[in-house]
C-alpha positions in Angstrom: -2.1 -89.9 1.6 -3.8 -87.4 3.9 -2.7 -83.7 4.1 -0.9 -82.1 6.5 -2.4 -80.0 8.2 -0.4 -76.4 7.8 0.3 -75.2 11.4 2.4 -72.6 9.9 0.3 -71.1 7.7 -2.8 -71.0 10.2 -0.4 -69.3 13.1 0.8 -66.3 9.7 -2.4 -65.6 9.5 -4.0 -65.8 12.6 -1.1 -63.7 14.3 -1.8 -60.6 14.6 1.5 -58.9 13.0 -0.2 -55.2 12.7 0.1 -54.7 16.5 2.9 -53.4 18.0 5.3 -55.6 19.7 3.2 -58.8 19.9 5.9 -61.2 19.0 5.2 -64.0 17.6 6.9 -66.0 20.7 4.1 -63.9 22.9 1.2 -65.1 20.4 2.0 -68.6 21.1 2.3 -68.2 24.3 -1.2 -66.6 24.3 -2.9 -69.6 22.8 -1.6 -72.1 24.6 -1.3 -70.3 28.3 -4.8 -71.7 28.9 -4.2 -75.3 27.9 -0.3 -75.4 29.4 -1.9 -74.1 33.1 -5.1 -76.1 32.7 -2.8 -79.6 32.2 0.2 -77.7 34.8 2.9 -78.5 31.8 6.1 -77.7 32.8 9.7 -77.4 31.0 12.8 -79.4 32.2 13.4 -76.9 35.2 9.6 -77.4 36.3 8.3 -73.6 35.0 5.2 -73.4 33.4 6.3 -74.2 29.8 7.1 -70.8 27.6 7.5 -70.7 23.3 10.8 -69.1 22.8 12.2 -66.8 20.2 13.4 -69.5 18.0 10.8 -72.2 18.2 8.3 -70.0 17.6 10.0 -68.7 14.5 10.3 -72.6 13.7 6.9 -73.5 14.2 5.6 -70.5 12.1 8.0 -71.7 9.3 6.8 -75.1 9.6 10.4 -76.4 10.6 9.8 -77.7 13.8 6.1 -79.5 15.2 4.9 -79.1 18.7 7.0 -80.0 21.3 7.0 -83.1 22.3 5.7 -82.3 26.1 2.8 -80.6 24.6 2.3 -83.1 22.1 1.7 -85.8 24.8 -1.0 -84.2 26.8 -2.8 -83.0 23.9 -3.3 -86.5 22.5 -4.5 -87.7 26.4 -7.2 -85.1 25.7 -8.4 -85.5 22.4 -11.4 -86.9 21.6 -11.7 -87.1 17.8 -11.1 -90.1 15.8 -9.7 -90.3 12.7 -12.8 -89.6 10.4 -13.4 -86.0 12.4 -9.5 -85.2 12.2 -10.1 -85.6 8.6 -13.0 -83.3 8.5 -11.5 -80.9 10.2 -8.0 -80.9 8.0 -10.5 -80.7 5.2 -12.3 -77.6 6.6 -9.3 -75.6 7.9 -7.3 -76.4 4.5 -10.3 -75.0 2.7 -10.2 -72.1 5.2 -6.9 -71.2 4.5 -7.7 -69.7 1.4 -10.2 -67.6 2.6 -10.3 -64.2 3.8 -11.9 -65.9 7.2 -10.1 -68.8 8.2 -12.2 -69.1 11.5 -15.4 -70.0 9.4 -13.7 -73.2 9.5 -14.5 -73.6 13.3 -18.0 -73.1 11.8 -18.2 -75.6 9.7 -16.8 -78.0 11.3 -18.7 -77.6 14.1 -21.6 -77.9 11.5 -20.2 -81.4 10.5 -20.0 -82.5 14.0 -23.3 -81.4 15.3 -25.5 -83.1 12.2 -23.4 -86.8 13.6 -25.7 -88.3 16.2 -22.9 -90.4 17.2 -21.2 -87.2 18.7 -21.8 -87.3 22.3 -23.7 -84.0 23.9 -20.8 -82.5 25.8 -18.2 -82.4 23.0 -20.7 -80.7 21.3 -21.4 -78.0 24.4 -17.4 -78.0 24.7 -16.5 -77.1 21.1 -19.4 -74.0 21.2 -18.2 -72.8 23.9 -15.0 -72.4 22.5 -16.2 -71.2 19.0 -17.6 -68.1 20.8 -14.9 -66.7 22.6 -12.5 -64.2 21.2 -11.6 -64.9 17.7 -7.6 -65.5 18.2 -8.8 -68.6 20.4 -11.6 -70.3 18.6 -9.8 -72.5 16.8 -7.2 -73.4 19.4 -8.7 -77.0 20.2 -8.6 -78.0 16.8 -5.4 -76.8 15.8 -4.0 -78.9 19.0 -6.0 -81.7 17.6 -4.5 -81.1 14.4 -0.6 -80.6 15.1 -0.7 -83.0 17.4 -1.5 -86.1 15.4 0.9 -85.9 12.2 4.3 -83.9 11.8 3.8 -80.4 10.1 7.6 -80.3 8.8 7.8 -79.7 5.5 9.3 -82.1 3.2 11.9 -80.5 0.3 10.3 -80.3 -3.2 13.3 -81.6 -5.9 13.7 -78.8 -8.1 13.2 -79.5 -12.1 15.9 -79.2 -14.0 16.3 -79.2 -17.8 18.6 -82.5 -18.9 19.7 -85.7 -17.7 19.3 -85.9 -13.5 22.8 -85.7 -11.9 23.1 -89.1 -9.8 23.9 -87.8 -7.0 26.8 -89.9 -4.7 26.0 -90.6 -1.1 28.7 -90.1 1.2 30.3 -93.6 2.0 30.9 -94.6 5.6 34.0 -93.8 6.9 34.4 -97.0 8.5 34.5 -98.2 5.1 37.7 -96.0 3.8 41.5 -97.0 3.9 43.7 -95.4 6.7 45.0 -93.2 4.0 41.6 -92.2 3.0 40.7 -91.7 6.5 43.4 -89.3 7.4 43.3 -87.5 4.3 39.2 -87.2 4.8 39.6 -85.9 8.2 42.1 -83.3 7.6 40.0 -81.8 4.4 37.1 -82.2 6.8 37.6 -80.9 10.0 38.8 -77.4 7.8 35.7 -77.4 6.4 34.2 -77.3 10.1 36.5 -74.5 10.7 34.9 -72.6 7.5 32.1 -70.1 8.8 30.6 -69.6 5.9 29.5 -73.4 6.4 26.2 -74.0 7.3 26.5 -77.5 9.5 23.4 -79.1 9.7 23.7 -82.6 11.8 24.6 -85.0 8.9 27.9 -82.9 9.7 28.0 -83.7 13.2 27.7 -87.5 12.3 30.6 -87.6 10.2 32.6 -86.0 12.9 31.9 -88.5 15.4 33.0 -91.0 13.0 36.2 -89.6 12.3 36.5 -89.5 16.2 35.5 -92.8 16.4 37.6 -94.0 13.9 40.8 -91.6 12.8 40.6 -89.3 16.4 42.1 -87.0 15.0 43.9 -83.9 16.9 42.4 -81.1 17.6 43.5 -77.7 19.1 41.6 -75.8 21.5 41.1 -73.1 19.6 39.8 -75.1 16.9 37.3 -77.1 18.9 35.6 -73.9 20.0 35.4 -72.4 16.7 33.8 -76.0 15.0 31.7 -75.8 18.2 30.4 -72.1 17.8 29.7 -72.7 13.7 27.3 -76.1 15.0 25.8 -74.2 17.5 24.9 -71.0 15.7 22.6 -72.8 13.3 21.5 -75.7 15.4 18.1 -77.0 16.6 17.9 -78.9 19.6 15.1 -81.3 20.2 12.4 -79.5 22.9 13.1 -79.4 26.6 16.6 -79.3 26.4 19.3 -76.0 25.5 21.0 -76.5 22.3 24.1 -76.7 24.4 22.5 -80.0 26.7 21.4 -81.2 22.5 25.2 -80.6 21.3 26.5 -82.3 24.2 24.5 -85.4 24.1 25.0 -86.1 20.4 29.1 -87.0 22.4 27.6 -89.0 25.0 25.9 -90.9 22.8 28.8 -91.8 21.0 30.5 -92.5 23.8 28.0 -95.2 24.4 28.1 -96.5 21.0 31.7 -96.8 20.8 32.1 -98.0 24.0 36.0 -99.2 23.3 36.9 -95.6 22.1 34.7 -93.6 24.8 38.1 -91.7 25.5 38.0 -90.1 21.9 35.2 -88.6 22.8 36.4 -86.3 25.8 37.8 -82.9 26.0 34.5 -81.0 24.2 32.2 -80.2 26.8 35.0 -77.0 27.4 34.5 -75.7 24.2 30.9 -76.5 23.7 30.0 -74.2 26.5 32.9 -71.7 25.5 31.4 -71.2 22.3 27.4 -71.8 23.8 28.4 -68.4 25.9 30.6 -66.8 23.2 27.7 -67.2 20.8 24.5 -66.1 23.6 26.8 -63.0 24.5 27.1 -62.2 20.7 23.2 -62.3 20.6 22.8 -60.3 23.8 25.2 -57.4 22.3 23.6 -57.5 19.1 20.3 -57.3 20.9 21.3 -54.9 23.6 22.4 -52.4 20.5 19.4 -52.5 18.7 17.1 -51.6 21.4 19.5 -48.8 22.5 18.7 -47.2 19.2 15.0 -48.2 18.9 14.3 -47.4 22.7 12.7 -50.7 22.4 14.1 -53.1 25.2 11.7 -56.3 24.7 13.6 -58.6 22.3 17.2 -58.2 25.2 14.3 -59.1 27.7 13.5 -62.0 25.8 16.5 -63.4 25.5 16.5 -63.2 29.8 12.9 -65.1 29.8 14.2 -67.6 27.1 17.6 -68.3 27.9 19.0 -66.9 31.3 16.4 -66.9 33.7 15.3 -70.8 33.0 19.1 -72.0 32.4 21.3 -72.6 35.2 24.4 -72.9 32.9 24.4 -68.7 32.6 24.7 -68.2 36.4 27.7 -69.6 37.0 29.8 -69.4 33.1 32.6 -67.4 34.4 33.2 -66.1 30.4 29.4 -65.2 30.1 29.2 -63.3 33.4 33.3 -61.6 32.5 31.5 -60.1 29.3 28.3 -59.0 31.2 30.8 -57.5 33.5 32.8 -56.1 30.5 29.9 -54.3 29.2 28.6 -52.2 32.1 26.4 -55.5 33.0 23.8 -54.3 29.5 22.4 -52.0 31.5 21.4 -48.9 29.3 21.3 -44.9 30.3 18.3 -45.1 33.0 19.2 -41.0 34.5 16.7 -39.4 31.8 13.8 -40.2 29.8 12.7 -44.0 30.1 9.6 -45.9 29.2 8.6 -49.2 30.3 10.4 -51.2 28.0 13.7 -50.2 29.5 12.9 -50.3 33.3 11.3 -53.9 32.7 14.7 -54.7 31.3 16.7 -53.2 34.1 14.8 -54.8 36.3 15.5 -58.2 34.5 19.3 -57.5 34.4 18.8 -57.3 38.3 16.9 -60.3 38.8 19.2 -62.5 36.9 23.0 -61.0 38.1 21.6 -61.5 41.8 21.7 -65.1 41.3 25.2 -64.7 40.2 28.7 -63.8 41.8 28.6 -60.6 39.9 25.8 -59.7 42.8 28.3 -57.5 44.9 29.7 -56.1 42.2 26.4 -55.0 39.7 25.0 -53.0 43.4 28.0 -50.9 43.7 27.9 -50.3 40.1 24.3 -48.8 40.5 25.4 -47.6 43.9 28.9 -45.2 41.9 25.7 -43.6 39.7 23.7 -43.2 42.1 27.1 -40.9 44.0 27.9 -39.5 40.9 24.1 -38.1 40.5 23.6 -37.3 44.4 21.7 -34.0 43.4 19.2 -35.7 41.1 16.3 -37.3 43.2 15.3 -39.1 39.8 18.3 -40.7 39.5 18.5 -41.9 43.2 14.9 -43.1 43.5 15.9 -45.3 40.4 18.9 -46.6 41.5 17.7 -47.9 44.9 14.7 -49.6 43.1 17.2 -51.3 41.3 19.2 -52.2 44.0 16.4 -53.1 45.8 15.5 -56.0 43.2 19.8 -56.9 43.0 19.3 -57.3 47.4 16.3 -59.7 47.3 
């Protein structure tokens, strides 16, 4: 069985964690800008495809592999066969361990020059892009890599001292009584009320089957809150929003159960209730952070990775009440600011333009802007910012 090749481990210790505010989300996006723009790969709203927060936290944990839309294009371009993949797996695992992993690129490109069979211009290509800038050497090969077998890593079964417990898989609902059924559900659907749950999507499926099944009633209330407990851990296949992921998993059963399609209505509501309950809980916990850090680039993330590329944000009325709510995140810009905050400002502006909260964000800069008539600072800031609400 061949090895995986560890895409998490390479991107730990290729990233360069010692400098200051290079995310890991801006690494990725580093060594993939050129390949995304040179094959004009897009996400599902046709922008130049961007790593987000999460998936890149995912793909340096080895949870996740590529995305998919990468994936595709990079096996178009790849022009090893199987006995050079294995090479190179061979050289980068053995690289790994070494204080320099790009020695690898090295020796592979040893391996690959002494083969006759390996024609000219792959050779020329590959040195070529073992001299440029260390952090982007091994980027071809890594693709090459990732690309052709998934990096998730499997669960190792812990050693215990005794007999092995057997453990009991959960039986099909379908299978249970009516009693068993209705009994199941109501213990069930508590324990999707339950917080301290971590649902993971084997959850999910038993839901759907005690829709399909025992459709149970649900309050309002209660939907949001199972809604907001899947959504806070979930992890939505690429090119789509968790929310899109969380509502497809009901379509889809609405298609399977084609009879009992109608047990399957009234969640979309809460889904996106508890979608903008949950992003305006990140934004606040963000937004505080960086008012005490001075350091504005993780709320300005959540604007590049959510906001500005999801349509759903302009027009939530509860997501854009809470912006409202809280002075629209905008942080003390009358004294002392550094670029991190006036990017952010300026990002606030950008997105509430696009939004029915327009009118009312400009005469909110407009009051301060009164309020500070005899501070030129303060005006000169104000009308920049309403400048880039106008346009």
């Amino acid at each position: 069985m061949q090895t995986k090749f560890d895409l998490g481990t390479f991107l730990n210790k290729t990233h360069p964690s010692r400098l200051k505010n290079y995310s890991r989300e801006d690494f990725l996006d580093g060594l993939f800008h050129s390949f995304i723009e040179d094959n004009a790969i897009l996400d599902k709203n046709g922008n130049p495809y961007i790593f987000g927060r999460e998936l890149a936290s995912r793909l340096f944990s080895n949870r996740v592999d590529l995305p998919k839309t990468i994936q595709k294009r990079i096996n178009q371009k790849t022009f090893f066969n199987e006995k050079y993949v294995e090479k190179a797996r061979e050289a980068f695992n053995k690289a790994l361990g070494e204080t320099n992993i790009f020695s690898a690129c090295n020796d592979l490109f040893s391996i690959i020059k002494e083969d006759n069979s390996f024609e000219k211009r792959y050779i020329d290509k590959i040195g070529s892009l073992i001299s440029e800038e260390k952090y982007y050497s091994s980027l071809w090969f890594m693709l090459c890599l990732a690309s052709l077998s998934s990096n998730r890593r499997g669960m190792s079964p812990s050693r215990q001292q005794g007999r092995p417990r057997k453990i009991r898989m959960r039986e099909s609902f379908f299978y249970l009584s009516q009693k068993e059924k209705e009994e199941r559900a109501e213990y069930f659907i508590g324990f999707l009320k339950n917080s301290n749950n971590h649902l993971i999507m084997e959850n999910l499926r038993e839901l759907l089957e005690i829709l399909a099944y025992c459709p149970v009633k649900i309050a309002e209330k209660d939907k949001r809150t199972i809604c907001f407990n899947f959504l806070k851990n979930w992890t939505s296949d690429q090119g789509i929003s968790d929310r899109e992921s969380f509502i497809e998993s009901f379509d889809d059963s609405r298609r399977t159960f084609v009879d009992r399609k109608q047990n399957f209505d009234g969640w979309e509501k809460p889904i996106n209730e508890a979608y903008a309950e949950l992003m305006i809980g990140r934004m606040k916990k963000t937004f505080a952070n960086a008012n005490e850090t001075k350091d504005y680039s993780q709320p300005s993330k959540l604007f590049y990775d959510y906001f500005f590329v999801d349509s759903f944000f302009t027009s939530n009325e509860f997501f854009l009440k809470a912006f409202q709510k809280n002075n629209y995140f905008l942080p003390n810009y009358n004294e002392h600011i550094n670029q991190s905050l006036w990017t952010y400002c300026h990002n606030v502006a950008s997105f509430l333009k696009k939004t029915t909260l327009q009118r009312s964000l400009i005469d909110y800069i407009a009051d301060n802007k009164d309020r500070n008539a005899d501070n030129p600072t303060v005006a000169d800031r104000c009308d920049a910012l309403i400048e880039k609400a106008s346009k």
